[in-house]
DSSP file (Angstrom, degrees, kcal/mol; ACC not computed):
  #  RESIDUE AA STRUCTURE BP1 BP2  ACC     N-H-->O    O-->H-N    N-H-->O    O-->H-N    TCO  KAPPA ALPHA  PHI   PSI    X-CA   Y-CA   Z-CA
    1    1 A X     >        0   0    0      0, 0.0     4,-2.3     0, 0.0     0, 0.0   0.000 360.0 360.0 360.0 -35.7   45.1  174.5  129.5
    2    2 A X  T  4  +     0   0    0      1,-0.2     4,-0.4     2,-0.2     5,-0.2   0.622 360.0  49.9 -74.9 -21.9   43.1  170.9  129.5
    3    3 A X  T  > S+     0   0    0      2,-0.2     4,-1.8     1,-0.2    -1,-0.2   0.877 113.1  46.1-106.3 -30.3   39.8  172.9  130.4
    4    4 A X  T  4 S+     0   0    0      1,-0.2    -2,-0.2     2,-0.2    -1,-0.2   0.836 108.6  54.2 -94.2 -29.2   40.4  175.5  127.4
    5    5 A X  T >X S+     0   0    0     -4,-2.3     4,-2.8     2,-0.2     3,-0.9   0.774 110.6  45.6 -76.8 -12.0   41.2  173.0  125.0
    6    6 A X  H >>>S+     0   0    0     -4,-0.4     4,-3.3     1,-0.4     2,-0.8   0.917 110.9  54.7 -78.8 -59.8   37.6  170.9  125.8
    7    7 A X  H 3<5S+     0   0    0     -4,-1.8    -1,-0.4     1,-0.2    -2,-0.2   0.232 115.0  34.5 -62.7  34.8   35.9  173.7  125.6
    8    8 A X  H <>5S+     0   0    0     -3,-0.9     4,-1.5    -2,-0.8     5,-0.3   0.443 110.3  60.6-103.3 -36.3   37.3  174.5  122.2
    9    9 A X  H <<5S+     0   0    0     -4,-2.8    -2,-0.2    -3,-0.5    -3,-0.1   0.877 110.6  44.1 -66.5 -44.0   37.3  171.0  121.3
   10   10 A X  T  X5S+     0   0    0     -4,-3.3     4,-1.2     1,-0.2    -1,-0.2   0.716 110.7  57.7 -75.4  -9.7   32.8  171.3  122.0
   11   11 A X  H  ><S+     0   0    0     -5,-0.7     4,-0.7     1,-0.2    -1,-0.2   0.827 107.0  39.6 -93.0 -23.2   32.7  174.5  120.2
   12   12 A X  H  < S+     0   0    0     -4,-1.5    -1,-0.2     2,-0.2     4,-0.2   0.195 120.4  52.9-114.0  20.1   34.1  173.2  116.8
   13   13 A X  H  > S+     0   0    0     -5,-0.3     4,-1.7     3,-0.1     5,-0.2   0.655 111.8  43.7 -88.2 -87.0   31.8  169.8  117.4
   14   14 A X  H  X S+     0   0    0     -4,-1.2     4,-1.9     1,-0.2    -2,-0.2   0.769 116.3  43.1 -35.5 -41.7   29.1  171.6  117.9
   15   15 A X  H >X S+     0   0    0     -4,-0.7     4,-1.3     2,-0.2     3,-0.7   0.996 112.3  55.6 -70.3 -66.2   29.9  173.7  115.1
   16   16 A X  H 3> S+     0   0    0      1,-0.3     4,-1.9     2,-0.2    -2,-0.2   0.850 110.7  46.3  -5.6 -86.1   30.9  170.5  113.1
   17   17 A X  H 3X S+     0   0    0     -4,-1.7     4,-2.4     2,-0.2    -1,-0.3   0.809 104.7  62.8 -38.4 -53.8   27.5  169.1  113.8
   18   18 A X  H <X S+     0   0    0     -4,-1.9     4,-1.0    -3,-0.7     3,-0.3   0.888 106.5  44.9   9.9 -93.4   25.7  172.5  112.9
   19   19 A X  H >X S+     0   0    0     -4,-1.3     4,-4.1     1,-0.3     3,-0.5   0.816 109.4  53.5 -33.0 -64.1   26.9  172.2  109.5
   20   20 A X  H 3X S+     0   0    0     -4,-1.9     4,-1.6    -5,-0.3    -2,-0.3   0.927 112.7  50.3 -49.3 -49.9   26.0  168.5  109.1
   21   21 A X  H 3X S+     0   0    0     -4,-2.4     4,-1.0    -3,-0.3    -2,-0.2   0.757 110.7  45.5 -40.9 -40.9   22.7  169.5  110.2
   22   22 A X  H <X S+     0   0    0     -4,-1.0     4,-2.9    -3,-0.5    -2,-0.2   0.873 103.6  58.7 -83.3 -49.9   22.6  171.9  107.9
   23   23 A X  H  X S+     0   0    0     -4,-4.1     4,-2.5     1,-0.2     5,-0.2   0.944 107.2  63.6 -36.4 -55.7   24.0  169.9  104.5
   24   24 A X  H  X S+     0   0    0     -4,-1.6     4,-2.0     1,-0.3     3,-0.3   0.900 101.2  36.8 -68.4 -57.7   21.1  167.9  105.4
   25   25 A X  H  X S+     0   0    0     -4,-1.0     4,-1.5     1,-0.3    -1,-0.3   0.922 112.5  65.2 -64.8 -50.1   18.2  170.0  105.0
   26   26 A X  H  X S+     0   0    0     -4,-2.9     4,-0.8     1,-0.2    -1,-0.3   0.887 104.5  41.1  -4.4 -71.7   20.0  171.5  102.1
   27   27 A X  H >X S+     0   0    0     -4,-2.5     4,-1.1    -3,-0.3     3,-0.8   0.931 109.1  57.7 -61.3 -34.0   19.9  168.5  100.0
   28   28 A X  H >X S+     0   0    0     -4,-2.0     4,-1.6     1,-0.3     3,-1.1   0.923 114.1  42.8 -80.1 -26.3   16.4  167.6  101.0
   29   29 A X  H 3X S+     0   0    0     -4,-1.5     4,-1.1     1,-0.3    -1,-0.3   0.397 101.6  61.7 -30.9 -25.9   15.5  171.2   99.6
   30   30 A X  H <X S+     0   0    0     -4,-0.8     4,-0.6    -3,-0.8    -1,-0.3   0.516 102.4  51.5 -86.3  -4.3   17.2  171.0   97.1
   31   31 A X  H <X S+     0   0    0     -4,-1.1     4,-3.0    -3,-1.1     5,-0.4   0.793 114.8  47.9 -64.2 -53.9   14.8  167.7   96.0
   32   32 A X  H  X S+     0   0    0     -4,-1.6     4,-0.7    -5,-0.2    -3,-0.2   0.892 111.3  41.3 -77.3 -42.4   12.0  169.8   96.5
   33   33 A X  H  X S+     0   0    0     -4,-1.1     4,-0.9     2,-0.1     5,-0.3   0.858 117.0  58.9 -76.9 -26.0   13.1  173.1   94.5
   34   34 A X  H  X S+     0   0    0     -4,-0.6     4,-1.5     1,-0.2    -2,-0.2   0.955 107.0  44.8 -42.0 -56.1   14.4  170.2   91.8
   35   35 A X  H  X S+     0   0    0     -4,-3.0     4,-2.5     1,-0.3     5,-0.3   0.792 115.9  44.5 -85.4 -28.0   11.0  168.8   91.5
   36   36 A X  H  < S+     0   0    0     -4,-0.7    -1,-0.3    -5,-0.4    -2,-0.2   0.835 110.8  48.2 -83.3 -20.7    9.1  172.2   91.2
   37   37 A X  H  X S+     0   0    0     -4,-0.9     4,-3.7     2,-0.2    -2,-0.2   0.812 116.9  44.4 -85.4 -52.6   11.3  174.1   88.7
   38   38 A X  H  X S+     0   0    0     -4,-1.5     4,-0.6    -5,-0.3     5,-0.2   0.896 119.3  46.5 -82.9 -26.4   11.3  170.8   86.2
   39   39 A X  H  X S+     0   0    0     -4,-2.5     4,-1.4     2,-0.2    -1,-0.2   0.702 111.6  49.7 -65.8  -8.7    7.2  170.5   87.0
   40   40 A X  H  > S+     0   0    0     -5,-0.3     4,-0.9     1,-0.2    -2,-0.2   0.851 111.7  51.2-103.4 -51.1    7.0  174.1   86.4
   41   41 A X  H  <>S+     0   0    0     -4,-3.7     5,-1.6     1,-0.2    -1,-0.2   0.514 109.1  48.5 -77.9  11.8    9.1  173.5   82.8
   42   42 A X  H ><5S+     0   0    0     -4,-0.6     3,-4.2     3,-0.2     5,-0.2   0.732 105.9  55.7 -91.2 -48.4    7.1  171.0   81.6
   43   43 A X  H 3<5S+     0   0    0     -4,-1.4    -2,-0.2     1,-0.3    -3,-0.1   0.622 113.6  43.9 -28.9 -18.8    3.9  173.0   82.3
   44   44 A X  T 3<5S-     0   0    0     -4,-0.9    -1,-0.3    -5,-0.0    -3,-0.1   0.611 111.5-129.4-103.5 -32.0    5.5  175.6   80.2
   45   45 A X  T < 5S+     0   0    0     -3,-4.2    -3,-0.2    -4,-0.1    -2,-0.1   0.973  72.1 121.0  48.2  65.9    6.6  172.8   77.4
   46   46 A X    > < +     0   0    0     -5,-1.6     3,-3.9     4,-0.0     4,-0.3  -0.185  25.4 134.1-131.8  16.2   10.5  174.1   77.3
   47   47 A X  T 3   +     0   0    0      1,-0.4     3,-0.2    -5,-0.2     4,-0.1   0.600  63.6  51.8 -62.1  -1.2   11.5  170.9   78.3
   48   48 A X  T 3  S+     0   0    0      1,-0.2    -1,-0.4     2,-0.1     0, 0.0   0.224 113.8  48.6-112.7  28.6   14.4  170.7   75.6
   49   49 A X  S X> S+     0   0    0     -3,-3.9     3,-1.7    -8,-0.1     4,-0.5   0.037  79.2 113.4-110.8  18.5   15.7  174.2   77.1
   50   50 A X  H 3>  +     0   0    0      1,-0.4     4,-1.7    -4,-0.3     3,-0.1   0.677  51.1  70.3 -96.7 -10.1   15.5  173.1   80.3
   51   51 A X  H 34 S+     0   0    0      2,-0.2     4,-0.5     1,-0.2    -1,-0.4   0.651  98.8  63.1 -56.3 -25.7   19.3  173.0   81.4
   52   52 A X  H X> S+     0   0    0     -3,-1.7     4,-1.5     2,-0.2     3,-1.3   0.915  96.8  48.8 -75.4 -30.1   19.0  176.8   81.3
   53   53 A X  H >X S+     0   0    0     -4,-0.5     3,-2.7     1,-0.3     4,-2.5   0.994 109.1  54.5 -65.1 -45.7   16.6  177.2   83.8
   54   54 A X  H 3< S+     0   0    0     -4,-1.7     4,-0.4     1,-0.3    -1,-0.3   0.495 105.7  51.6 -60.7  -7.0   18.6  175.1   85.9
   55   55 A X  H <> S+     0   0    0     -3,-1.3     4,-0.8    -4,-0.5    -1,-0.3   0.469 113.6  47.9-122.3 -26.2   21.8  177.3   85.4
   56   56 A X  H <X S+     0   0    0     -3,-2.7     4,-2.0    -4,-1.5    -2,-0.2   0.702 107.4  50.7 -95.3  -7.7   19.7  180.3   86.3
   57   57 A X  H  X S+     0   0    0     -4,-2.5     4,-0.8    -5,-0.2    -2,-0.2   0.823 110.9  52.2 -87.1 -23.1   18.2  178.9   89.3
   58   58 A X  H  > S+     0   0    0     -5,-0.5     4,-1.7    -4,-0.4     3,-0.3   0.904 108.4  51.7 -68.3 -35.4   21.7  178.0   90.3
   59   59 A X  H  X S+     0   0    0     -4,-0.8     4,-2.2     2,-0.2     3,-0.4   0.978 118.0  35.2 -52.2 -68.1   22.8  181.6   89.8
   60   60 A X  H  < S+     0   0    0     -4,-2.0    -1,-0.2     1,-0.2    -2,-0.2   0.357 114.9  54.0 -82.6  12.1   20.3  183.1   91.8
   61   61 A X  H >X S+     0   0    0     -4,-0.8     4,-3.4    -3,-0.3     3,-0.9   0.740 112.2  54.8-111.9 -51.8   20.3  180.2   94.2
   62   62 A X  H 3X S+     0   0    0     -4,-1.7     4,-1.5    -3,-0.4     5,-0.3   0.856 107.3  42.1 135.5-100.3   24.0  181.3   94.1
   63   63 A X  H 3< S+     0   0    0     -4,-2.2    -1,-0.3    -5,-0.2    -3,-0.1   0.187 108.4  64.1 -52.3   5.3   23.7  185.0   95.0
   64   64 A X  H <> S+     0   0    0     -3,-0.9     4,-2.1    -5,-0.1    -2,-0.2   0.555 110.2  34.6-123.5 -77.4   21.2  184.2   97.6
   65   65 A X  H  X S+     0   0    0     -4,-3.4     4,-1.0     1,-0.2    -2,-0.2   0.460 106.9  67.2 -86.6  25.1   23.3  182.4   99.6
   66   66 A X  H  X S+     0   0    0     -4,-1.5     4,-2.7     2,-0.2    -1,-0.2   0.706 109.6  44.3 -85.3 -43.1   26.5  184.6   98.7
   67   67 A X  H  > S+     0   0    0     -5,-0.3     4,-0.6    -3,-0.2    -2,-0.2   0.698 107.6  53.0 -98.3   3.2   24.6  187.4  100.7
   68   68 A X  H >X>S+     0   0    0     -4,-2.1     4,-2.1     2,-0.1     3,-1.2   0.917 111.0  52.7 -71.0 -52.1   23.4  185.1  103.8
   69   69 A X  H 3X5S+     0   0    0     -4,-1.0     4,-3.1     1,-0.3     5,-0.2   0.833 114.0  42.0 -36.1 -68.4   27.4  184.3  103.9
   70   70 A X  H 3<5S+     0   0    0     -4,-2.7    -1,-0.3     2,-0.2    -3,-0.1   0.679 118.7  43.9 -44.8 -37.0   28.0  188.2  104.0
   71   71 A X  H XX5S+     0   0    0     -3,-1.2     4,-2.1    -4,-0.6     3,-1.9   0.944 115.2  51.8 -54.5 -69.9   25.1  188.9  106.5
   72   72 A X  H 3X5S+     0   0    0     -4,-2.1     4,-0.6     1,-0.3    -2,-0.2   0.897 108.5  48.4 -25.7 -55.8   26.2  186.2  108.4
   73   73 A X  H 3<<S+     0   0    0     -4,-3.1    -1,-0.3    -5,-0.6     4,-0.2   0.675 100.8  60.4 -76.4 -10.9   29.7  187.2  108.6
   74   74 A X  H X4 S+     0   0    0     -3,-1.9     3,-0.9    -5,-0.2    -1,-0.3   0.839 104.4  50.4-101.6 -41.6   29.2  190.6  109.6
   75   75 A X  H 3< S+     0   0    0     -4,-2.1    -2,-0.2     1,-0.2    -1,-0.1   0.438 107.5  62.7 -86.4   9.5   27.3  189.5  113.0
   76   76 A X  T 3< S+     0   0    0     -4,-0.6     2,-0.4    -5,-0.2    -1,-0.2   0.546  76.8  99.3-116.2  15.0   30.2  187.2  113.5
   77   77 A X  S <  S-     0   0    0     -3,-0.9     2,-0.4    -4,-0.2    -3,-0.0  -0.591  70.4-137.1 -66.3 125.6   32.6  189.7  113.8
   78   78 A X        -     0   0    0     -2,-0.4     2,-0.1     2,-0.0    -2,-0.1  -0.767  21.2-132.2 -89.7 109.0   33.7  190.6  117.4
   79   79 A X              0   0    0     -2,-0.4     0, 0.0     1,-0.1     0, 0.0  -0.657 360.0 360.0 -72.2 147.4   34.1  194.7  117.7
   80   80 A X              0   0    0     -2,-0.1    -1,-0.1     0, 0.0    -2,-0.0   0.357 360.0 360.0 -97.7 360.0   37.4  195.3  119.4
């Protein structure tokens, strides 16, 4: 019982960590698609429309990772 709850206890760590790992890189990408999307609307000189781009990059940003979730989820499905 002792031995099935550590190992459960390292698998949702690990997983736990995963995630943290992953938030991270996230953010710092999301710095980096920030800075290029608002360099890329001033180049363009839409800079007082520029709350739309941001609402469509979030959309398709949005949709992107609605169908890694789905991908995802289907290869973590066990068949019985």
């Amino acid at each position: 019982m002792i031995k099935k709850l550590k190992k459960e206890m390292r698998k949702h760590t690990s997983l736990a960590i995963s995630g943290a790992f992953a938030l991270i890189i996230a953010l710092v990408w999301r710095d980096v698609i920030e800075k290029m999307v608002d360099s890329f609307v001033l180049k363009l000189g839409l800079s007082e429309t520029a709350y739309w781009y941001d609402i469509a990059v979030a959309l398709v940003v949005t949709v992107i990772c609605v169908i890694g979730v789905l991908i995802s989820s289907r290869y973590s499905v066990k068949e019985e």
